[in-house]
N, C-alpha and C positions, 0 to 999 in steps of 0.2 A: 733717379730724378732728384735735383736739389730740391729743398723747400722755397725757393725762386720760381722756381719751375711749376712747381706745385701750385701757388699760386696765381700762373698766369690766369687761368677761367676756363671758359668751357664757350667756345661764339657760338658754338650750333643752341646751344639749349640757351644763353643768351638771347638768340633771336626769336627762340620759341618763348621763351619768358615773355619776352617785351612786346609778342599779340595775345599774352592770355592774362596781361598786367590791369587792363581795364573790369574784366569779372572779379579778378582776384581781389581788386582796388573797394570796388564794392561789398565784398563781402566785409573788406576790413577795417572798413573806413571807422567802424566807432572803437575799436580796438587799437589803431594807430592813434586817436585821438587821445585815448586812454593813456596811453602810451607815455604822449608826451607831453600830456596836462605838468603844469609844473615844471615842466623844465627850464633852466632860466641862465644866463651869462653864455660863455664862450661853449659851445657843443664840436664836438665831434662823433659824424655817424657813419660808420664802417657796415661799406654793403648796403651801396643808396638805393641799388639797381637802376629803377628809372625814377626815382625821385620821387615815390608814393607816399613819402611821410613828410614831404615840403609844406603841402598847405595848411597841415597842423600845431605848426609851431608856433607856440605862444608869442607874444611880445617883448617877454621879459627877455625873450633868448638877444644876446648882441649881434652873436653870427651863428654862424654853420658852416665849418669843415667836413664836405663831403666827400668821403674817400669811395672807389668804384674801382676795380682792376679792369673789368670789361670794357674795353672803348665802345664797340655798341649799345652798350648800359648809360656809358657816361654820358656818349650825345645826345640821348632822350633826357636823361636827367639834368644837362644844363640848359635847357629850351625849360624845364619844368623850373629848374632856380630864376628864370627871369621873371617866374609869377608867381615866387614867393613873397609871404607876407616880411619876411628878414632876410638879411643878407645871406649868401650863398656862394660857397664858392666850393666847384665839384676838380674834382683831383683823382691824376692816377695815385692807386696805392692796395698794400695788402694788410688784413688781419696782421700778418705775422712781424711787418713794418712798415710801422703807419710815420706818415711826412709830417711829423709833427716833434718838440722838443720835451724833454721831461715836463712834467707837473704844468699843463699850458691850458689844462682844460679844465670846465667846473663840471662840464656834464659828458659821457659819453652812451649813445645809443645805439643799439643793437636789434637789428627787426629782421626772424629768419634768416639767420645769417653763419650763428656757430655751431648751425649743422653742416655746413660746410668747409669748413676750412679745416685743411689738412692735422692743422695738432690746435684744437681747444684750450691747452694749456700754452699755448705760446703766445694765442691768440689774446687771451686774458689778459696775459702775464702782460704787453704790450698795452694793454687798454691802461691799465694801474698805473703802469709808468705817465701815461701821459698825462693823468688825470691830478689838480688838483690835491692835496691833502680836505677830506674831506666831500671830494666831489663824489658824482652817483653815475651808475650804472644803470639805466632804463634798457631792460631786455626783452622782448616780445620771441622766443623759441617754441620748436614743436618738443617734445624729450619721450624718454624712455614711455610706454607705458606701465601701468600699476600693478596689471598683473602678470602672472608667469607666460600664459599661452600667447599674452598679445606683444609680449617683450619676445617670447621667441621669434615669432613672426617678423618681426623687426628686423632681427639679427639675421635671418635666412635674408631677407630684402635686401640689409645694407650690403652680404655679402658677396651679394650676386649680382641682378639688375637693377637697384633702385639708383646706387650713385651714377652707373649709366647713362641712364635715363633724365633724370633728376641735379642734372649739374655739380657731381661729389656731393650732395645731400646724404645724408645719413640718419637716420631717423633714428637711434635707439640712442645717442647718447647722455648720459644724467648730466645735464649741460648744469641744475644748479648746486650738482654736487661741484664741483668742475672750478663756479662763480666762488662759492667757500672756500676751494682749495685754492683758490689764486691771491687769496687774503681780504676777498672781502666780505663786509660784514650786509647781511640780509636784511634789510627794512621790510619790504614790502613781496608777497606771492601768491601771486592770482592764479590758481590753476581751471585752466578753459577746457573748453571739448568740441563739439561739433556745432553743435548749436549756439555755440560764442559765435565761431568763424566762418560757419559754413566748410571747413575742411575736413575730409571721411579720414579714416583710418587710412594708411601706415601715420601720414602727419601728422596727425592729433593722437593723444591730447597734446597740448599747447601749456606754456606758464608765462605770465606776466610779471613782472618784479621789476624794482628798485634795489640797489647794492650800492654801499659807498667805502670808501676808500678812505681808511681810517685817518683820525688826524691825528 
């Protein structure tokens, strides 16, 4: 399978996403808000789903490029860009190649997203190029956990049913090791748990951060 291929999506667990999107919405709403305090200029956000982070976007932001691979994601997510507070515009696109030109962006956003996509480093690697000299990386992921028996756990899941199940989600991977090795540098690392999110274990815990792209 090409990485084309790779990231077409997944419609079944798309359509199961997009009825368990309104709980999910709630648990996260001050966490997406968190999120994306502060964010401001030209954004880019890969893996909109159905557009759960639109009505937190600051004012400062100019617009919003929304990238979505799912066509059943997209069309909830652009009925949700009509009732954002800033511009909006949702777009097919993948992690691995995003519709966008070198250095276009000052901010780019990532919400449960780079446990999914097929190679995390490419994913990255793609974010950097489009961003600004100097812009940031706001990521809200689930990662490894901390210790050995619940990191096993993980590893048995990702290798069997979770991606399954779970839309190619993966749950063990050290997503901010991942953010360093793609070159950028770490501002900000909020590590969350359950009682952040409402999310039990394999997905939790959770990290929050800022990353920017050196100038």
């Amino acid at each position: 399978m090409s990485q084309a291929d790779a990231y077409r999506g997944h419609p079944l667990f798309a359509r199961y996403y997009a009825r368990m999107i309104p709980t999910l919405d709630r648990q996260l709403a001050t966490v997406r808000a968190e999120l994306l305090k502060g964010a401001r200029g030209d954004v880019i956000e890969i893996g909109v789903g159905t557009g759960s982070s639109f009505p937190y976007y600051p004012p400062e932001v100019g617009r919003v490029l929304a990238v979505e691979p799912e066509g059943v994601l997209r069309e909830v997510a652009e009925e949700a860009a009509g009732r954002s507070p800033v511009p909006i515009e949702v777009v097919p696109g993948t992690a691995a190649r995003l519709p966008a030109v070198d250095a276009s962006f000052d901010t780019a956003v990532t919400s449960l997203v780079l446990c999914s996509v097929p190679d995390q480093d490419a994913a990255l690697a793609e974010i950097l190029r489009v961003l600004r000299p100097g812009g940031e990386l706001r990521f809200f992921e689930h990662v490894r956990a901390g210790t050995r028996g619940r990191g096993r756990v993980q590893d048995v899941l990702d290798a069997t049913v979770w991606p399954r199940l779970m839309g190619g989600c993966r749950t063990g991977h050290d997503t901010v090791a991942a953010v360093r090795r793609a070159g950028f540098d770490l501002e900000r690392l909020d590590r969350l748990g359950r009682a952040d999110t409402g999310m039990p274990f394999p997905p939790s815990p959770q990290v929050l951060g800022i990353a920017r792209r050196p100038a």
